[in-house]
ZALUMBA-657642 format. One record per residue (C-alpha): residue in one letter; x, y, z. Coordinates in pm, whole numbers, padded with zeros to 5 digits, always signed. Layout:
aXYZ...
This chain:
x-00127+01251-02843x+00227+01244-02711x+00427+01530-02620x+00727+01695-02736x+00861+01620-02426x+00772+01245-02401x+00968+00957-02228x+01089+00742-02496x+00921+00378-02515x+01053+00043-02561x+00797-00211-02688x+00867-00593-02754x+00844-00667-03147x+00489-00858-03087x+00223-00880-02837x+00271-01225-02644x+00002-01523-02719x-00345-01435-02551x-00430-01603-02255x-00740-01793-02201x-00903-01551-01912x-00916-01741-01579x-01218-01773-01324x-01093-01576-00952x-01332-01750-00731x-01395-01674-00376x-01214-01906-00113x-01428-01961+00198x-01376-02244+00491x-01053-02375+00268x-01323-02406-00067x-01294-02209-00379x-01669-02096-00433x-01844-01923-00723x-02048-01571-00642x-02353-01413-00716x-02227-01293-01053x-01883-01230-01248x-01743-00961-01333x-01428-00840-01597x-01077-00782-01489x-00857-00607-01805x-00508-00586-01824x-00410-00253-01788x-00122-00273-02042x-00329-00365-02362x-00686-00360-02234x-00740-00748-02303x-00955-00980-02100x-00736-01178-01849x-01024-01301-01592x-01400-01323-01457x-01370-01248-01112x-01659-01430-00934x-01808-01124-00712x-01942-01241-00344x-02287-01138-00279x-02424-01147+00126x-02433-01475+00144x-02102-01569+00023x-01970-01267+00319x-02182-01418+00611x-02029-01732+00502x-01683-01659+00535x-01741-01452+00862x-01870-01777+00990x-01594-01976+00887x-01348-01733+01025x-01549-01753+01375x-01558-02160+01374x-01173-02097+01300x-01101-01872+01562x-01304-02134+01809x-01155-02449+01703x-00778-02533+01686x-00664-02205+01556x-00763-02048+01868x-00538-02280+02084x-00256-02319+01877x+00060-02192+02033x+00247-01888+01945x+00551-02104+01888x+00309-02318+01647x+00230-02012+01475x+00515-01832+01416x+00674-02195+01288x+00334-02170+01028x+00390-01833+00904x+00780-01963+00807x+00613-02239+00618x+00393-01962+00436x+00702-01769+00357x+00937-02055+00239x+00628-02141-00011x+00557-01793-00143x+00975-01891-00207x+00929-02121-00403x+00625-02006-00633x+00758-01679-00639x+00735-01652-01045x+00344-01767-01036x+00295-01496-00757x+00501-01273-01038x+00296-01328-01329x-00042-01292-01154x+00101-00977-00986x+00236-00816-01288x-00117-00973-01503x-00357-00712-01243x-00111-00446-01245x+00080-00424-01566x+00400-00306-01345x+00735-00400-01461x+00810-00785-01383x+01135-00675-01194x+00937-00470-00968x+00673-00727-00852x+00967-00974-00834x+01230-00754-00624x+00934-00531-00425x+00613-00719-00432x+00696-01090-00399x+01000-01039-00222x+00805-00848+00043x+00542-01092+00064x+00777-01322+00210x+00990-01107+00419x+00617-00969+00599x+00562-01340+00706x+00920-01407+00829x+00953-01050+00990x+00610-01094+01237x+00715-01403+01275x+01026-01298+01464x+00863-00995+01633x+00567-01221+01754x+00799-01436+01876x+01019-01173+02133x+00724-00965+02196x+00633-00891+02571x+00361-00681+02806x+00404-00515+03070x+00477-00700+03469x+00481-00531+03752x+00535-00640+04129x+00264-00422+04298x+00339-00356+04693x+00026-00229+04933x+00078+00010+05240x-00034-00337+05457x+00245-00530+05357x+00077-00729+05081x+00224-00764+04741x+00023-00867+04417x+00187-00979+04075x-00002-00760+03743x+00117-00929+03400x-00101-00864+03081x-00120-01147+02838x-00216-01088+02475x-00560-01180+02334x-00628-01189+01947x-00858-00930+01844x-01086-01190+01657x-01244-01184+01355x-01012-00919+01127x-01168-00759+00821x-00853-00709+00576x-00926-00468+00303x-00662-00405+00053x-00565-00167-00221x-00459-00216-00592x-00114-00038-00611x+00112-00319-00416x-00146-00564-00345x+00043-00860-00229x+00278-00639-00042x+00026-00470+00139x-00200-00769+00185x+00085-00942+00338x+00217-00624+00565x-00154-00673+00710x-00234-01060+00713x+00084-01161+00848x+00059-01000+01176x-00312-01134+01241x-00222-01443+01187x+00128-01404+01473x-00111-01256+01697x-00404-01574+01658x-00661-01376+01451x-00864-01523+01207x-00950-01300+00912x-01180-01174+00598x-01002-01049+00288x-01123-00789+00072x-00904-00755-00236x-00938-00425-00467x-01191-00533-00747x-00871-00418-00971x-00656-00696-00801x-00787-01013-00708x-00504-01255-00862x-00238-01262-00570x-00469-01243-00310x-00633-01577-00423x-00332-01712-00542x-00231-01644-00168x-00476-01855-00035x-00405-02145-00203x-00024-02096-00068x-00153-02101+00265x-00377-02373+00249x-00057-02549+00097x+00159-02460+00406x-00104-02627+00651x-00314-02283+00781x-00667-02477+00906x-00968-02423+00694x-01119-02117+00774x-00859-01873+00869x-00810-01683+00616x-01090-01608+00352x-01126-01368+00056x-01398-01268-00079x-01443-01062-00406x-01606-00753-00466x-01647-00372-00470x-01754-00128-00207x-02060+00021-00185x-02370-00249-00198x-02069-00528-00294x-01843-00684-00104x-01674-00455+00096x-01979-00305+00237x-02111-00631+00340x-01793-00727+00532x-01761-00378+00701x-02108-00369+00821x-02112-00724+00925x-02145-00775+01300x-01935-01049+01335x-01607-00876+01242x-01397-00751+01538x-01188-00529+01373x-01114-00338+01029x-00750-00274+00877x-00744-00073+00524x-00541+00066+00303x-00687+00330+00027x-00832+00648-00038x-00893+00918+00296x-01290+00907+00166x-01339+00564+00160x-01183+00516+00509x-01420+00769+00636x-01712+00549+00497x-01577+00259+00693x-01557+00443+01002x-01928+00541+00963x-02009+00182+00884x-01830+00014+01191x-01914+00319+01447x-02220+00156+01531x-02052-00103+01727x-01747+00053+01811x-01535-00170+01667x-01149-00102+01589x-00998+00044+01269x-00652+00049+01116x-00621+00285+00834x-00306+00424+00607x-00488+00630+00365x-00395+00913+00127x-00104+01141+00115x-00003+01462-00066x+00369+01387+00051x+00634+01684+00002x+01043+01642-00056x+01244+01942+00029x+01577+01976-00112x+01833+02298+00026x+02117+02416-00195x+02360+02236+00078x+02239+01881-00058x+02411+01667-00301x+02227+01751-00585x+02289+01400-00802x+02162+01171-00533x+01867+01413-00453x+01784+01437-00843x+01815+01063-00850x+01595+01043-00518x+01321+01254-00634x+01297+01057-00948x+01241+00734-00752x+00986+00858-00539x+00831+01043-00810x+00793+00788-01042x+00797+00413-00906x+00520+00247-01001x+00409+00462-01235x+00358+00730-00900x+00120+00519-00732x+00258+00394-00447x+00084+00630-00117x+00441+00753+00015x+00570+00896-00378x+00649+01261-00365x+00435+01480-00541x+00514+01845-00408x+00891+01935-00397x+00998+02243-00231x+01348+02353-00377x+01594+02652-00246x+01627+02926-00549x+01941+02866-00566x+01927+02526-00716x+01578+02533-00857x+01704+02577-01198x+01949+02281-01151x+01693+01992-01023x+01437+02109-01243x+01650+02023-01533x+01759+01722-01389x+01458+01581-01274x+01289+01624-01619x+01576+01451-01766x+01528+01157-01535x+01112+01171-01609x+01228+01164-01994x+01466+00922-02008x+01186+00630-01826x+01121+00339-02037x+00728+00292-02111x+00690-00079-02217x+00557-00438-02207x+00637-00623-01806x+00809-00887-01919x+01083-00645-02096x+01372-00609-01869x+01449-00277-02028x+01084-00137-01907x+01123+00095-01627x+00758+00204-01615x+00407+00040-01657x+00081+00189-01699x-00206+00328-01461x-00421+00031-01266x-00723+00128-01495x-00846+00360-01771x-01102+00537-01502x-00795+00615-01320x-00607+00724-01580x-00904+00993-01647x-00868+01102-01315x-00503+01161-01353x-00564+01297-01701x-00794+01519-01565x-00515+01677-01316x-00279+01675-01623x-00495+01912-01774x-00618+02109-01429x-00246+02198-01384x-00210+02333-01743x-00522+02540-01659x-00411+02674-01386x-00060+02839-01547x+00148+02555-01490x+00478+02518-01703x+00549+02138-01775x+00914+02029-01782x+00829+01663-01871x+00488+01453-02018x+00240+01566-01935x+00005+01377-02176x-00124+01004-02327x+00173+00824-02503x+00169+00653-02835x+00343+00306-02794x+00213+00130-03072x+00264-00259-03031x-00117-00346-02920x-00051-00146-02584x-00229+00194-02677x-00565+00040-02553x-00374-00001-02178x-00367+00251-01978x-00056+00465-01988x+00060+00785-01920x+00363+01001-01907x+00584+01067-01643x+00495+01425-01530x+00652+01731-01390x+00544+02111-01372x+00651+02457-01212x+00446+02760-01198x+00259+02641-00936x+00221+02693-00600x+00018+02578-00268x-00311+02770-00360x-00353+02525-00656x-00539+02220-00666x-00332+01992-00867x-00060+02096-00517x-00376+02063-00268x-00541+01716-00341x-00385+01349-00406x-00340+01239-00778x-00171+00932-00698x+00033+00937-01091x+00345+00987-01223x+00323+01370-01124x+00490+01641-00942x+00485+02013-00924x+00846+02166-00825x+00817+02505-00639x+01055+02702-00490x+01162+02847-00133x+01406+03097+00018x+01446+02964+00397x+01427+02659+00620x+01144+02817+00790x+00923+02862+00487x+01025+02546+00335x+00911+02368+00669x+00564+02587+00647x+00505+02499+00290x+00553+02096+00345x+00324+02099+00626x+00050+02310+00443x-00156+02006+00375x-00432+01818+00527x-00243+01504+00442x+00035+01360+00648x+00195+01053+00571x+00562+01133+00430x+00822+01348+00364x+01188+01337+00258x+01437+01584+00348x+01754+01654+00123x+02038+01852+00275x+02423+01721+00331x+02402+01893+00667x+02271+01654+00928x+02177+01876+01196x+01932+02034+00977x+01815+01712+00838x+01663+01575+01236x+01614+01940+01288x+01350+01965+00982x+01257+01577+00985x+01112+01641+01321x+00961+01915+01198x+00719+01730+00931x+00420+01691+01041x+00396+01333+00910x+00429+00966+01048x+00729+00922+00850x+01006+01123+00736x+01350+01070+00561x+01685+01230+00510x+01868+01154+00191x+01685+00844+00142x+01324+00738+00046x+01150+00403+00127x+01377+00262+00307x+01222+00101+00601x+01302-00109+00862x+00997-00358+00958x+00981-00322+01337x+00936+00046+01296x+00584+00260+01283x+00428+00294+00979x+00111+00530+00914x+00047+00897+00872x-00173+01141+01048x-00464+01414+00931x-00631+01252+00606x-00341+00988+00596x-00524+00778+00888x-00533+00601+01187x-00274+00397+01383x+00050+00260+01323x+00174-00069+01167x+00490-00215+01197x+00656-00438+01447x+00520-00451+01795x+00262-00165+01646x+00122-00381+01440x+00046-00630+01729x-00101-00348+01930x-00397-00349+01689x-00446-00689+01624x-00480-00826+02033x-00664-00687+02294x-00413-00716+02654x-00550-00838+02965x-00404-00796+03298x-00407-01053+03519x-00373-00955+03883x-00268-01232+04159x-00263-01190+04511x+00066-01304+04670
């Protein structure tokens, strides 16, 4: 049942025309290939049928391994970086130009507002390519001119060496974003790689391969497979011992099952996992932008995105004044159909994960929370109540001892609680065995670097959120994961150096 204090909806007049569900097949060595069985993928908005998603079974993993390593040994492997980097321009300028198709398959797996796959998503997508492109392009090791006590002098250089075979495993909340931020620096660096899309989302990433194939990338470079995790897909590819290397993005558990399942041979991992990130806002800060802030990283994408704030830390003074404004901004989000450009907000990925958020909807109540905003199912009407929505959230009465404050819900949700110094405020953000993000809201600079530094987190922002600059690190620490991405850290994980010493 909705809420008294429920968002209110906008719903186009009719449900658009059904479409015939399509057949996501696995693309291996440039082929689209069936699996050992299909399975459903729903539309999260309405709960309708939109594909059979062809799931690959052993076989169909140790073929595209194989392909990837015939890749990696043929052509690929000797291809310049200036041929490369001119290849990954192509890929961009064609995700360009079939930038709606990417669109509609993006917004058909996630239900998310089409103005937010086209803007964030697909714009992304491109911008990845182009981006390693350039930083492949300028990067450079180390030289040094090495002179021995006997006179002689040697010249040390390190040249860069793809990693190899690259296991890509990607998540469902920006999954052409993400499978992009990961696939476009293997490729600058020479890699040859195994995809892994979320069972929830394999439209883009097949869609993607067909771009690339399009733009010229050799057969066998890039593969996906379909699939889950445990006896499917994704356990095959991470225990397989032809992969070099394993990047992922998803929940802190599952990471840990990868590391377990590659530890054997020592092989490589790249992980951004969970978060539990905090905002803190002091009475100093401008309280309209941090309102409007808070609701942005709060809320977009229906909350799951892994940086979105869902602890903020307020100074008494101005508790009273963001709580009301925040749960204005939570009420006044537009739950509706994708294609309306008046929707703001779409629904969960899934109806088992909008149980699990349900269920922290309900743990908060338990445990003496006070909700400002939502806090329950919605009642759209309009064919959607069989999606998988939810209302934009927000709570006080709680406090760091609770669980809905302790462990990740990845929704719409926050709890607001508030502080009485910088010192506590600091404490309270960093009481948490997460540690990917955190924003800071104050109109006095000096104490935003002071307390930004302060986070323990691998990224932190001051009167902004999300704003990122490509070339920088990316990746958290604790139960948010291993290793950076980003730049010249991407390339860092994907080669292995070798120095190269010369007598002179």
């Amino acid at each position: 049942m909705s809420s008294p204090t429920s968002p209110a909806t906008l719903a186009l007049p009719t449900k658009p025309t059904p479409r015939a569900p399509r057949q996501i097949r696995n693309f291996i060595d440039g082929e689209f290939v069936d699996g050992i069985r299909g399975f459903d993928k729903l539309d999260p908005v309405d709960g309708s049928l939109v594909g059979q998603v062809h799931e690959a079974g052993r076989v169909e993993v140790d073929r595209a391994v194989a392909a990837a390593r015939a890749a990696l040994d043929g052509p690929w492997g000797r291809m310049s970086v200036i041929e490369r980097t001119r290849l990954l321009r192509r890929i961009a300028d064609v995700i360009d130009r079939r930038a709606e198709e990417l669109v509609a398959a993006e917004v058909g797996d996630t239900g998310k507002p089409e103005t937010l796959a086209r803007d964030l998503d697909v714009a992304r997508a491109a911008m990845n390519f182009r981006s390693f492109a350039d930083t492949v392009a300028a990067a450079g090791l180390d030289s040094f001119l090495t002179e021995l006590p006997d006179g002689r002098r040697a010249l040390n250089y390190a040249v860069r060496k793809p990693l190899g075979v690259v296991a890509v495993i990607v998540p469902w909340n920006l999954p052409l974003l993400l499978l992009t931020w990961k696939l476009a620096p293997a490729l600058a660096a020479g890699n040859t790689v195994v995809v892994k899309p979320s069972e929830e989302t394999p439209s883009s990433a097949t869609m993607l391969a067909e771009i690339l194939a399009e733009a010229g990338l050799p057969a066998g470079v890039v593969n996906v497979v379909h699939g889950f995790g445990a006896g499917s897909a994704g356990a095959f590819l991470t225990e397989h011992p032809g992969i070099d290397g394993v990047t992922f993005t998803g929940e802190s558990s599952t990471g840990s099952t990868i590391m377990r399942a590659v530890a054997p041979r020592v092989r490589p991992v790249s992980f951004e996992l969970g978060g539990k990130n905090a905002a803190v806002v002091f009475a100093d800060a401008d309280l309209d932008a941090a309102v409007a802030g808070l609701a942005r990283s709060t809320y977009l994408n229906t909350g799951q995105v892994c940086l979105c704030t869902e602890r903020i830390y307020v100074e008494r003074a101005v508790f009273d004044d963001v709580a009301s404004g925040l749960a204005e901004q939570a009420r006044r989000l537009r739950l509706g159909r994708p294609e309306n450009p008046a929707t703001t907000t779409g629904p969960l990925i899934s109806q088992a994960h909008r149980e699990k958020v349900r269920s922290y909807l309900d743990l908060a109540v338990a445990e003496g929370a006070t909700v400002l905003a939502g806090g329950g199912i919605p009642t759209l009407g309009d064919g959607l109540d069989g999606g998988s929505w939810i209302e934009p959230t927000l709570w006080t009465g709680l406090d760091n001892s609770h669980r809905t404050v302790r462990e990740e819900i990845f929704g719409p949700v926050a709890a607001l609680i508030p502080f009485d110094s910088e010192e506590e405020a600091i404490a309270l953000a960093n009481d948490t065995d997460y540690g990917l993000a955190a924003v800071t809201w104050t109109s006095d600079l000096t104490r935003g670097h002071r307390v930004a530094q302060r986070m323990r987190v691998g990224m932190s922002w001051v009167n902004t959120w999300y704003l990122r600059d490509l070339r920088s690190p990316f990746g958290g620490v604790g139960l948010s994961g291993i290793g950076r991405e980003g730049g010249t850290h991407s390339l860092e994980f994907y080669t292995e150096p070798t120095n190269v010493c010369v007598q002179l």
